[in-house]
FIKOLKE-209823 format. One record per atom (N, C-alpha, C, O): residue in three letters; x, y, z. Coordinates in pm, whole numbers, padded with zeros to 5 digits, always signed. Example, Ala and Ser with C-alpha at 12.3 -4.5 7.8 and 13.67 -1.06 7.14 Angstrom:
BEGIN
ALA+01319-00569+00780/ALA+01230-00450+00780/ALA+01320-00330+00780/ALA+01424-00332+00846/SER+01285-00225+00708/SER+01367-00106+00714/SER+01290+00003+00787/SER+01341+00114+00804/
! end
This chain:
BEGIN
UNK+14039+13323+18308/UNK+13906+13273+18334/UNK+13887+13140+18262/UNK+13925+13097+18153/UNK+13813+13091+18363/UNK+13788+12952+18288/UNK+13677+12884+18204/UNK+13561+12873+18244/UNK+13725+12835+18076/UNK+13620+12840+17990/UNK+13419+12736+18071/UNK+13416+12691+18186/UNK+13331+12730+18005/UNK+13251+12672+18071/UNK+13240+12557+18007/UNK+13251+12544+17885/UNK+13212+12438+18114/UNK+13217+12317+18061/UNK+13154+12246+17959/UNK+13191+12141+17908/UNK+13019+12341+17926/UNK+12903+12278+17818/UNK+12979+12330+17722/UNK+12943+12276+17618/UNK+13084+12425+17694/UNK+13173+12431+17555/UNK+13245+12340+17484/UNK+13279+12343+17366/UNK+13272+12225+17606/UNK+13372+12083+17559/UNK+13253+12015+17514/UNK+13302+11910+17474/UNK+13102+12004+17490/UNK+13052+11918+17439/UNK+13019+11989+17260/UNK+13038+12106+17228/UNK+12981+11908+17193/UNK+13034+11919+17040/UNK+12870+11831+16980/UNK+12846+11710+16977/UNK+12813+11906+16954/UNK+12645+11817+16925/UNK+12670+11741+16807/UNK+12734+11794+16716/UNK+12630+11626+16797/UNK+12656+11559+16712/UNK+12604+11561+16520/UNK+12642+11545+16404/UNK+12452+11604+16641/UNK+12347+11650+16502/UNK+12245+11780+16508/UNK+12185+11747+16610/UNK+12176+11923+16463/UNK+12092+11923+16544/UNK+11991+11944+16495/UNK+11959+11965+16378/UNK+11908+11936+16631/UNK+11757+11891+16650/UNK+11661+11957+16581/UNK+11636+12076+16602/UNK+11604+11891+16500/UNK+11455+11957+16431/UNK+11373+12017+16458/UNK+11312+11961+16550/UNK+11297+12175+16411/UNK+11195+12182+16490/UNK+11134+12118+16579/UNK+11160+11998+16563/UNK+11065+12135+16666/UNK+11010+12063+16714/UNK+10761+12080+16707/UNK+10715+12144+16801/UNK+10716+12056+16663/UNK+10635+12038+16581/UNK+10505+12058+16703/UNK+10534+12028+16819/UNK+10391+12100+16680/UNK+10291+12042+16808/UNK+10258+11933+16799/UNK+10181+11895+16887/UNK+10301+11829+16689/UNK+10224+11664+16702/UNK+10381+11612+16766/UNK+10385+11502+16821/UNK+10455+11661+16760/UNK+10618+11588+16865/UNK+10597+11584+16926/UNK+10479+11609+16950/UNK+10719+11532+17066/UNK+10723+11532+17177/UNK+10859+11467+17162/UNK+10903+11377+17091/UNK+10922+11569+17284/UNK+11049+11538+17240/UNK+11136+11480+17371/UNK+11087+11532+17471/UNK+11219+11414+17399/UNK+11295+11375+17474/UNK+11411+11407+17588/UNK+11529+11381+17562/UNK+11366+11475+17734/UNK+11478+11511+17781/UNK+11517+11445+17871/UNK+11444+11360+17921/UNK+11655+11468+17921/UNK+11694+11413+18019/UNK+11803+11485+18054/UNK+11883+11561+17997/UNK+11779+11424+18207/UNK+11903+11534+18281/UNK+12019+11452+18318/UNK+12018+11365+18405/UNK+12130+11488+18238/UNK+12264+11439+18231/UNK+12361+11458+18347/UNK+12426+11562+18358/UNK+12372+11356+18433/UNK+12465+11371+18564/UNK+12561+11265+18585/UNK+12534+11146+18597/UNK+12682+11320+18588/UNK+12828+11285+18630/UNK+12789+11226+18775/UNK+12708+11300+18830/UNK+12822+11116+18853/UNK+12787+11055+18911/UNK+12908+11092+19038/UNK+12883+11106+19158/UNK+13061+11104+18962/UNK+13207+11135+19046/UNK+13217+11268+19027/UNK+13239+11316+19138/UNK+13212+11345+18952/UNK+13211+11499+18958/UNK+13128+11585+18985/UNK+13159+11698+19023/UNK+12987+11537+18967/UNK+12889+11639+19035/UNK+12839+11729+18868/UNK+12729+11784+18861/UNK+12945+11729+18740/UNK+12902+11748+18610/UNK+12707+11728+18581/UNK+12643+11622+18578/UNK+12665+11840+18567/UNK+12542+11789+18493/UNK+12458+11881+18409/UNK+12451+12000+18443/UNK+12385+11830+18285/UNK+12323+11909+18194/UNK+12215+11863+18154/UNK+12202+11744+18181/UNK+12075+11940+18063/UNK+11956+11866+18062/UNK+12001+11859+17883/UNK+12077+11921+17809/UNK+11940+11787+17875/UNK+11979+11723+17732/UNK+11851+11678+17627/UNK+11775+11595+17677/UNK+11817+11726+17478/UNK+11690+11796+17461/UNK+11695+11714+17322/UNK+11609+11735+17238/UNK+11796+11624+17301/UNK+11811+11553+17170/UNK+11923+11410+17260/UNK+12042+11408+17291/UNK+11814+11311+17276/UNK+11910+11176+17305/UNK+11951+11137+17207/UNK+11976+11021+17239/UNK+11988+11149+17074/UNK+12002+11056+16958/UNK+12151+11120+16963/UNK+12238+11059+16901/UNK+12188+11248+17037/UNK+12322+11294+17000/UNK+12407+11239+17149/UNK+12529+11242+17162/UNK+12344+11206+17218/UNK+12380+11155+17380/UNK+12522+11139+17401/UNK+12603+11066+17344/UNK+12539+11243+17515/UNK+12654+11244+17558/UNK+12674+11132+17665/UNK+12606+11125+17768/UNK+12765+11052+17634/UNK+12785+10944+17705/UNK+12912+10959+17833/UNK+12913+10885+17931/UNK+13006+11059+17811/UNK+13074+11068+17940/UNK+13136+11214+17940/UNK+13152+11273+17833/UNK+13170+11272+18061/UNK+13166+11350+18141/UNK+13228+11474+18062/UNK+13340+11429+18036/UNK+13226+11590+18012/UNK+13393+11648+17943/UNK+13451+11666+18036/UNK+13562+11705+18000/UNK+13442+11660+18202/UNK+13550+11742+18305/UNK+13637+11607+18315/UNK+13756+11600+18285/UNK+13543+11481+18372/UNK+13670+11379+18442/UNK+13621+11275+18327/UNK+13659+11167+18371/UNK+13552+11249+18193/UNK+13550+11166+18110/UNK+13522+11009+18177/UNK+13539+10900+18122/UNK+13485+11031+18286/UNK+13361+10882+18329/UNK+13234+10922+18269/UNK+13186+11028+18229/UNK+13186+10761+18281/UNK+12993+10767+18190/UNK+12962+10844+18317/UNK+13010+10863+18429/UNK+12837+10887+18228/UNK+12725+10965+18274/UNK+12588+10892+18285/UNK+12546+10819+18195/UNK+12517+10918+18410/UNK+12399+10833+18418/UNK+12278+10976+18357/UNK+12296+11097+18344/UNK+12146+10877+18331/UNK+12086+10964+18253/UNK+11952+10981+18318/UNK+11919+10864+18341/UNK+11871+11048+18354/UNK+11720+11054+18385/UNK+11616+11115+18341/UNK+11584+11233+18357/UNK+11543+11003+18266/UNK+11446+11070+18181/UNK+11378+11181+18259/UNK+11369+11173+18381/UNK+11329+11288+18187/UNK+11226+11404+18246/UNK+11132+11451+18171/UNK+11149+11531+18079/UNK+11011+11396+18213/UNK+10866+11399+18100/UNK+10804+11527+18095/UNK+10809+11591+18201/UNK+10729+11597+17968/UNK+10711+11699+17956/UNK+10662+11817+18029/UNK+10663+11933+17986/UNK+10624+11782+18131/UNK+10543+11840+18278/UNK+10626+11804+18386/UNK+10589+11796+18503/UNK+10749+11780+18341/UNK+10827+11776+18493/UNK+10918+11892+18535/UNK+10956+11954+18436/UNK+10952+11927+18618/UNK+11110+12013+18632/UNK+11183+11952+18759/UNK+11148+11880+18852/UNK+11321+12028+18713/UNK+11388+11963+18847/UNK+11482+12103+18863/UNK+11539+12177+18782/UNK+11465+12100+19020/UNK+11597+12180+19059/UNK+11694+12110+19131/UNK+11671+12009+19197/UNK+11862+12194+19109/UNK+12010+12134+19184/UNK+11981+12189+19224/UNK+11897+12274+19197/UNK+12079+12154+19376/UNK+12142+12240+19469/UNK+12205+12158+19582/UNK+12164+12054+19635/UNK+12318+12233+19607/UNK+12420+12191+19713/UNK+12394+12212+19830/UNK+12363+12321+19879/UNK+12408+12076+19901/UNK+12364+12052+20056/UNK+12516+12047+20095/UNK+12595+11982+20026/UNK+12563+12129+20226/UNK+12674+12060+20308/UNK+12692+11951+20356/UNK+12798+11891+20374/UNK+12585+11920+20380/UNK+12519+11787+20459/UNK+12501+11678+20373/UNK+12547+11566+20394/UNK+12424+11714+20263/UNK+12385+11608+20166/UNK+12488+11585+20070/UNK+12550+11482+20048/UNK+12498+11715+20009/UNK+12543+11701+19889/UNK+12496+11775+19753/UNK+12461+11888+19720/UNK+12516+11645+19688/UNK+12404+11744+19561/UNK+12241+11697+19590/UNK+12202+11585+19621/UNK+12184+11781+19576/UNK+12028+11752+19578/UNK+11936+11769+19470/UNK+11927+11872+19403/UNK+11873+11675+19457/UNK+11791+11669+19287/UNK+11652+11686+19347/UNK+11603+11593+19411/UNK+11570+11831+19324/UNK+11423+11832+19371/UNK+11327+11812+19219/UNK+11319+11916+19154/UNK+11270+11715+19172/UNK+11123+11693+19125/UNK+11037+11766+19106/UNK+10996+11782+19221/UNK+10970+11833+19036/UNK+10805+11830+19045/UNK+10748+11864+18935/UNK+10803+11890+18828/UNK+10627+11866+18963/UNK+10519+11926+18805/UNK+10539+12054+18791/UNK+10578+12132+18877/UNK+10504+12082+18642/UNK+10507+12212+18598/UNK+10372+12272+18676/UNK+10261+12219+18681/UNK+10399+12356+18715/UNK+10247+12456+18715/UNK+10138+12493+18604/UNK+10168+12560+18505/UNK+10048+12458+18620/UNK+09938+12536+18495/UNK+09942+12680+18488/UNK+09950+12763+18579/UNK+09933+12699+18329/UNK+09968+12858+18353/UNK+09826+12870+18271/UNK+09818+12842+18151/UNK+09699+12921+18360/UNK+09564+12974+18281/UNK+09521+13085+18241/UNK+09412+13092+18183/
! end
């Protein structure tokens, strides 16, 4: 069996509580030639290229009320869906 790929990454530092006066930084980490991707919850440790094929990685910020879902199109490809969080009252 084959190990999983977020095991080849190695955090550099980690992340501090996170506080109610923070706000903290994510982004969703995608391999551009492999299809590789992870959301990433501390940029200061930023993984800059891929662990499968070791090309850079492009990065997209995602603000605190956002989400995104993958998923594989035959047609398309990979597909990146957007949107707001829901209010939960």
């Amino acid at each position: 069996m084959r190990e999983s790929p977020e095991t080849l990454i190695v955090p550099y530092n980690i992340p501090k509580p996170i506080s109610s006066t923070a706000f903290i930084n994510i982004d969703l980490v995608l391999c551009e030639r492999c299809g590789w991707c992870c959301s990433s919850f501390n940029t200061a440790s930023g993984t800059e290229s891929c662990p499968l094929c070791r090309k850079n990685v492009s990065r997209i910020p995602i603000s605190i009320d956002e989400v995104y879902r993958l998923r594989f199109d035959e047609k398309k490809g990979t597909v990146i869906e957007f949107s707001r969080k829901t209010l939960v009252e």
